[in-house]
N, CA, C and O atoms as a DFTB+ gen file, in Angstrom:
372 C
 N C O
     1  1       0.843      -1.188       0.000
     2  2       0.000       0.000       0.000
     3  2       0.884       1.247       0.000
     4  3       1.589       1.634       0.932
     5  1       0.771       1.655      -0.871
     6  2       1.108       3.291      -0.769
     7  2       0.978       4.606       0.193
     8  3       0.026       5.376       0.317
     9  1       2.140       4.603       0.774
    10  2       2.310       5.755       1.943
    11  2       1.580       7.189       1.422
    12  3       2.145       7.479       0.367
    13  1       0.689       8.067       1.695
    14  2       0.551       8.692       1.445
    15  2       1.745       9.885       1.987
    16  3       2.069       9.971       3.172
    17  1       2.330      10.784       0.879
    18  2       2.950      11.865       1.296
    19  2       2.990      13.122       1.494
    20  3       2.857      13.871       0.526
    21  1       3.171      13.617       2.725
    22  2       2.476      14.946       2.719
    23  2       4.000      16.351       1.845
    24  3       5.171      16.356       1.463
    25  1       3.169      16.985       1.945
    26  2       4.240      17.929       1.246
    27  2       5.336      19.050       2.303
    28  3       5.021      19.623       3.346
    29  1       6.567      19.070       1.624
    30  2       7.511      20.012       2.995
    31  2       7.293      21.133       2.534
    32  3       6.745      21.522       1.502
    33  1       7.917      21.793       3.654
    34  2       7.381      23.007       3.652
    35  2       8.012      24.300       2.484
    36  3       7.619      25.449       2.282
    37  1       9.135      23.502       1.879
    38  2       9.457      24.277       0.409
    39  2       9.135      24.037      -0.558
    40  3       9.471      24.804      -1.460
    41  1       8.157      22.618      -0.944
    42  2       7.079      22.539      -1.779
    43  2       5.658      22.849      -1.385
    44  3       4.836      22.743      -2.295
    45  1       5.262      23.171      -0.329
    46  2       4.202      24.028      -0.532
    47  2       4.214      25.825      -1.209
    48  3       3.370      26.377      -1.915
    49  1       5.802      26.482      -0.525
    50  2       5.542      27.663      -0.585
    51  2       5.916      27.493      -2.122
    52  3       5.650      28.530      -2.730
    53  1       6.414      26.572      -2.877
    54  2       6.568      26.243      -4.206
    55  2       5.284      26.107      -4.917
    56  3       5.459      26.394      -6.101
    57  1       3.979      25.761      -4.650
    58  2       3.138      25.042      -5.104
    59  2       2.256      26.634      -4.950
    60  3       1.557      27.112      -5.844
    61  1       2.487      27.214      -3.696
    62  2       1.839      28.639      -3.625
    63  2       1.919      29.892      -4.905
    64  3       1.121      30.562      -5.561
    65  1       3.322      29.731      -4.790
    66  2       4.395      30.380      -5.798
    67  2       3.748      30.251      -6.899
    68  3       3.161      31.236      -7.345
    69  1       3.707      28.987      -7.599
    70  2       3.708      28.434      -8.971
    71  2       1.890      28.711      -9.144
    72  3       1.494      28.765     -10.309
    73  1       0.895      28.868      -8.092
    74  2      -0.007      29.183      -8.383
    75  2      -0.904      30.570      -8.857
    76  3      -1.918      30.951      -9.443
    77  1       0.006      30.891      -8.303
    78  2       0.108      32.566      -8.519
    79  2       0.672      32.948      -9.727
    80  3       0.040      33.612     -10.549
    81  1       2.014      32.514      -9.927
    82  2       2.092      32.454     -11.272
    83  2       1.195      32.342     -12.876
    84  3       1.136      32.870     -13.986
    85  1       0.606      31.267     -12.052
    86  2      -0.284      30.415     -13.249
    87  2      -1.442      31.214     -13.499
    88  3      -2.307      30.837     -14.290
    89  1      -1.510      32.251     -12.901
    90  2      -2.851      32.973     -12.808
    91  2      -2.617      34.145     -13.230
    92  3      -3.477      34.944     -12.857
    93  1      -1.466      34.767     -14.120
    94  2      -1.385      35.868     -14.536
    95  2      -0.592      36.681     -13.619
    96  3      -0.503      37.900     -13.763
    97  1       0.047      35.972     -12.583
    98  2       0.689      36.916     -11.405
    99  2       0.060      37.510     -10.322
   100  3       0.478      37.957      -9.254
   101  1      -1.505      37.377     -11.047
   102  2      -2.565      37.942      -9.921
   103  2      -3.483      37.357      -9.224
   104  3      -4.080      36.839     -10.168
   105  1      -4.071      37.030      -8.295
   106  2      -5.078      36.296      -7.776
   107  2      -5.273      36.212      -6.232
   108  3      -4.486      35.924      -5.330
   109  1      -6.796      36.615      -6.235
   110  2      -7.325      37.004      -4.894
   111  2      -7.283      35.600      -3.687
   112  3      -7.591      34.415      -3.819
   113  1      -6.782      36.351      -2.573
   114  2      -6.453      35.227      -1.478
   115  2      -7.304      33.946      -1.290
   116  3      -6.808      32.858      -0.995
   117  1      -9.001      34.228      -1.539
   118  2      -9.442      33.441      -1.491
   119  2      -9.335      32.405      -2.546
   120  3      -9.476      31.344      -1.938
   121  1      -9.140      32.120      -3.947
   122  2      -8.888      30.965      -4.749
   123  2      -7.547      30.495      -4.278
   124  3      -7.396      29.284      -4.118
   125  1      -6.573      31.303      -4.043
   126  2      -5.564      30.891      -3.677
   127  2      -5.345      29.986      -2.780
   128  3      -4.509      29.083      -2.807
   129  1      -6.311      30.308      -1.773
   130  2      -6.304      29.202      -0.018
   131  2      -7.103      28.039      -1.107
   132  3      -6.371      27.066      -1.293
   133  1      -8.065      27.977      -1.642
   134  2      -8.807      26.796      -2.383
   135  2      -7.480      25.939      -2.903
   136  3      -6.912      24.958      -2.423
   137  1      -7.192      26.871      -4.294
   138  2      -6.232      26.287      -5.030
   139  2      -5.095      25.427      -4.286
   140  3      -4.982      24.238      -4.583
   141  1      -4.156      26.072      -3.214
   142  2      -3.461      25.469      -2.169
   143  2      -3.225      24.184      -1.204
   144  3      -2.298      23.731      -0.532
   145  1      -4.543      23.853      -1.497
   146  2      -5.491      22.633      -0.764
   147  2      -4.503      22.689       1.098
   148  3      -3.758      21.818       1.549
   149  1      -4.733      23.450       1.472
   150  2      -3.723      23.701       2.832
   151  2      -5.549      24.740       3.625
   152  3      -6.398      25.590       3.354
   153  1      -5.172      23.939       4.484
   154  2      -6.043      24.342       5.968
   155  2      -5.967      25.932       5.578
   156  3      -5.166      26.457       4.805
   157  1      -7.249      26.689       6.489
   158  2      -7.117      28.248       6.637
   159  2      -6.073      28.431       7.068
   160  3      -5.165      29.136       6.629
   161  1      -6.142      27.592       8.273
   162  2      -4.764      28.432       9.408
   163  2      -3.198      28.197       8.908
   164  3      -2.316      29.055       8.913
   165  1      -3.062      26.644       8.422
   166  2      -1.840      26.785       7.200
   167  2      -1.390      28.139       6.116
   168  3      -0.488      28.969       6.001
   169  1      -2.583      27.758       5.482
   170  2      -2.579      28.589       4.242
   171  2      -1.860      30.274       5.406
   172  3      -0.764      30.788       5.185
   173  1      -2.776      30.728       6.449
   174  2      -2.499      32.035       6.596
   175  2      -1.060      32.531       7.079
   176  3      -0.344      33.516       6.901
   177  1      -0.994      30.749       8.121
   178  2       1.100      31.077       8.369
   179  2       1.742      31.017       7.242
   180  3       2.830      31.589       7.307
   181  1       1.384      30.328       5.745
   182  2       2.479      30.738       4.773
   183  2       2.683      31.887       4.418
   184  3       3.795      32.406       4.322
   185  1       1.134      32.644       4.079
   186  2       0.884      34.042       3.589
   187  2       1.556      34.611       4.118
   188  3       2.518      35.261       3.708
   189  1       1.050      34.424       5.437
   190  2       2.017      35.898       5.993
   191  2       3.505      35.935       6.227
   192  3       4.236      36.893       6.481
   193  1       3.797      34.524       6.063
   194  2       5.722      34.621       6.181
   195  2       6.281      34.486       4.457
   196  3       7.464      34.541       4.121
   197  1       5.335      34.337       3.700
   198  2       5.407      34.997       1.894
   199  2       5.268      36.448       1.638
   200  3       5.490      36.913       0.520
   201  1       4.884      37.217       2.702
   202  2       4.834      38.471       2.700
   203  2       5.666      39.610       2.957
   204  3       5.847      40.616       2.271
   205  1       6.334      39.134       4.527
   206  2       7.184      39.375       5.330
   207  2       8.230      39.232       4.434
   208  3       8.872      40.243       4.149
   209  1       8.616      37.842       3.783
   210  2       9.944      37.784       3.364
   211  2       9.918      38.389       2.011
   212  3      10.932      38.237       1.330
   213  1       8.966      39.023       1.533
   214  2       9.343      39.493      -0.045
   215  2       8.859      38.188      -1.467
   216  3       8.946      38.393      -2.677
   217  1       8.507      37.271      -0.973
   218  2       8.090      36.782      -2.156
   219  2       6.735      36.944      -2.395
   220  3       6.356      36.309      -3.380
   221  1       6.112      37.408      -1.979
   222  2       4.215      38.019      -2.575
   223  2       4.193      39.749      -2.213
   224  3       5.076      40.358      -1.610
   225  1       3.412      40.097      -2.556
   226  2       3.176      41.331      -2.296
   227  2       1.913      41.396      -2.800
   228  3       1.411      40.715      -3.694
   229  1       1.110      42.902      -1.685
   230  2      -0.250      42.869      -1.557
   231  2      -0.832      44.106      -2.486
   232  3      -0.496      45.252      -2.186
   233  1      -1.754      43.863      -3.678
   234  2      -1.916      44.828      -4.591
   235  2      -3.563      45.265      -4.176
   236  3      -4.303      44.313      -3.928
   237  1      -4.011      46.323      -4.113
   238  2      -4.948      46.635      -3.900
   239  2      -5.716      47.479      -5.235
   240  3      -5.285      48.500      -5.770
   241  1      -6.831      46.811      -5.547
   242  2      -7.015      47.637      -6.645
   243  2      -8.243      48.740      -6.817
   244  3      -8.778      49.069      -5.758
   245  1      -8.756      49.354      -8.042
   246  2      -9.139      50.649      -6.981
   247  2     -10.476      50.561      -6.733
   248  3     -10.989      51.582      -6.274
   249  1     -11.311      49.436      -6.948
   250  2     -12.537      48.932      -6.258
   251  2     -12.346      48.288      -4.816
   252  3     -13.272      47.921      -4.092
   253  1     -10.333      48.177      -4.379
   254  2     -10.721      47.986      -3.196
   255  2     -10.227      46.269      -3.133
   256  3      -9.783      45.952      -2.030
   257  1     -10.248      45.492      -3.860
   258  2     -10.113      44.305      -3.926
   259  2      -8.673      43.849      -3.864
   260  3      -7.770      44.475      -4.419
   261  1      -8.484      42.719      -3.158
   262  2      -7.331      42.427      -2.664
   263  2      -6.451      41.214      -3.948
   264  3      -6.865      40.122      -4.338
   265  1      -5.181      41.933      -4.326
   266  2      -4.673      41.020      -5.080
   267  2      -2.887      40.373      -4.655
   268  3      -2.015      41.151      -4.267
   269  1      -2.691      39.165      -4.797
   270  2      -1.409      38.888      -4.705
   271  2      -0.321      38.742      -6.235
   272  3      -0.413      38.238      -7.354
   273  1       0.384      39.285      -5.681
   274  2       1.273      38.774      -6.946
   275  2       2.453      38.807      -6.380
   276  3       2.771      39.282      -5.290
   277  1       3.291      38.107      -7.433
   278  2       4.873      37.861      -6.878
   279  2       5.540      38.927      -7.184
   280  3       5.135      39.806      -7.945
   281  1       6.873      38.906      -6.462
   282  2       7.713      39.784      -6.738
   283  2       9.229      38.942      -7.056
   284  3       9.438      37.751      -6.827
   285  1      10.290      40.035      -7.706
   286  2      11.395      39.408      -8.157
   287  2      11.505      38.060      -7.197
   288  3      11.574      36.902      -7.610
   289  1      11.504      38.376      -6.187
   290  2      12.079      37.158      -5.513
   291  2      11.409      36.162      -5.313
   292  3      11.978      35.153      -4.897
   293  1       9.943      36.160      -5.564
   294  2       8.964      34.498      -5.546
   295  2       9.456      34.201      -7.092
   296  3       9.822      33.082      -7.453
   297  1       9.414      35.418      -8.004
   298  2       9.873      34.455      -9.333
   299  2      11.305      33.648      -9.623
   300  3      11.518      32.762     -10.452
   301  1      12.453      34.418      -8.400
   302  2      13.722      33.899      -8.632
   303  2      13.096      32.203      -7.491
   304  3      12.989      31.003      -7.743
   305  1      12.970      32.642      -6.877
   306  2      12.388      31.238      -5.865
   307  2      11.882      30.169      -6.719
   308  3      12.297      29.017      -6.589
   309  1      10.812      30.565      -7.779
   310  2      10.369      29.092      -8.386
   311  2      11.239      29.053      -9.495
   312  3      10.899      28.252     -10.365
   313  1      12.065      29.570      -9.663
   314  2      13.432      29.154     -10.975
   315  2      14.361      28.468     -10.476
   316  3      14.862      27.576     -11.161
   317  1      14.983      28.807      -8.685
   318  2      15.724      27.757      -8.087
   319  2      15.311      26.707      -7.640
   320  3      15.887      25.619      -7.630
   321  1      14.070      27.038      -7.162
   322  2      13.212      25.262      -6.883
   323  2      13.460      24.815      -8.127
   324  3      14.165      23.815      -7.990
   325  1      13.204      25.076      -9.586
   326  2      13.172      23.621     -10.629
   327  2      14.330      23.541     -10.871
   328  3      14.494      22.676     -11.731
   329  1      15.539      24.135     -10.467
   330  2      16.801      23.745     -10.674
   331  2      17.142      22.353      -9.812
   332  3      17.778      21.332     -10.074
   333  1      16.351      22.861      -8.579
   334  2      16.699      21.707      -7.467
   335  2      16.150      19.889      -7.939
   336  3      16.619      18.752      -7.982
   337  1      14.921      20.600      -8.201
   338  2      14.185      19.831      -8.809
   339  2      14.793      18.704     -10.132
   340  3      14.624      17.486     -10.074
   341  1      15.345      19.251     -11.015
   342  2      16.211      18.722     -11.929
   343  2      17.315      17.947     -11.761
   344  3      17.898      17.192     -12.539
   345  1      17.558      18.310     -10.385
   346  2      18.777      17.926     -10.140
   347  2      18.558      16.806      -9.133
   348  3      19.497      16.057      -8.863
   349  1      17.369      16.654      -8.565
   350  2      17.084      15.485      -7.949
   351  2      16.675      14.112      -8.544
   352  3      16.864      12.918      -8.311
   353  1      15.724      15.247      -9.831
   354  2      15.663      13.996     -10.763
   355  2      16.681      13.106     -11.899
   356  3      16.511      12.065     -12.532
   357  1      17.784      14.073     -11.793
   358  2      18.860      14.110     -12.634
   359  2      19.772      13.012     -11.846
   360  3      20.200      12.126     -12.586
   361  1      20.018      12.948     -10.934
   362  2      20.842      11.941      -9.843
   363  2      20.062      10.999      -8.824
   364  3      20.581      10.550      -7.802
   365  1      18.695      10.741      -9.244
   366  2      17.610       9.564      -9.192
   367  2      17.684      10.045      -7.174
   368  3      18.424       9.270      -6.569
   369  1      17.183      10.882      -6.487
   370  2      17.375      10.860      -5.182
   371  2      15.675      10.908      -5.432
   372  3      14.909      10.915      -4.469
């Protein structure tokens, strides 16, 4: 039987990253917590330590509505994750 595996905590903020991405760079918190498949209270400790550290940033637009998008450094972040990535798959770990 197959172990189910949960995800660490640099492939989630990877999976956060890459979702945001996928969405034009923009997208309101709430699809995001959906999309994420991570608990409220998960989802809100990533947000807010994706915030703090510079890889999201909070766009407000002028109806007022709350948008995320990345900044240089969530996009340099998911370019070194698939390096890592490559390289795990590259040397079978």
């Amino acid at each position: 039987m197959d172990k189910i595996r949960r995800r660490d905590r640099l492939e989630v903020i990877y999976d956060i990253l890459k979702i945001i991405r996928h969405y034009n760079n923009s997208i309101k918190p709430t699809p995001l917590l959906r999309y994420s498949n991570l608990s409220s209270q998960s989802f809100s400790d990533y947000l807010t330590e994706l915030l703090e550290k510079g890889f999201v940033k909070e766009i407000i637009d002028e109806k007022g509505k709350k948008f995320l998008t990345l900044t240089d450094k969530g996009f340099k972040y998911l370019e070194k994750y698939k390096m890592i990535l490559g390289f795990i798959d590259e040397f079978e770990l």
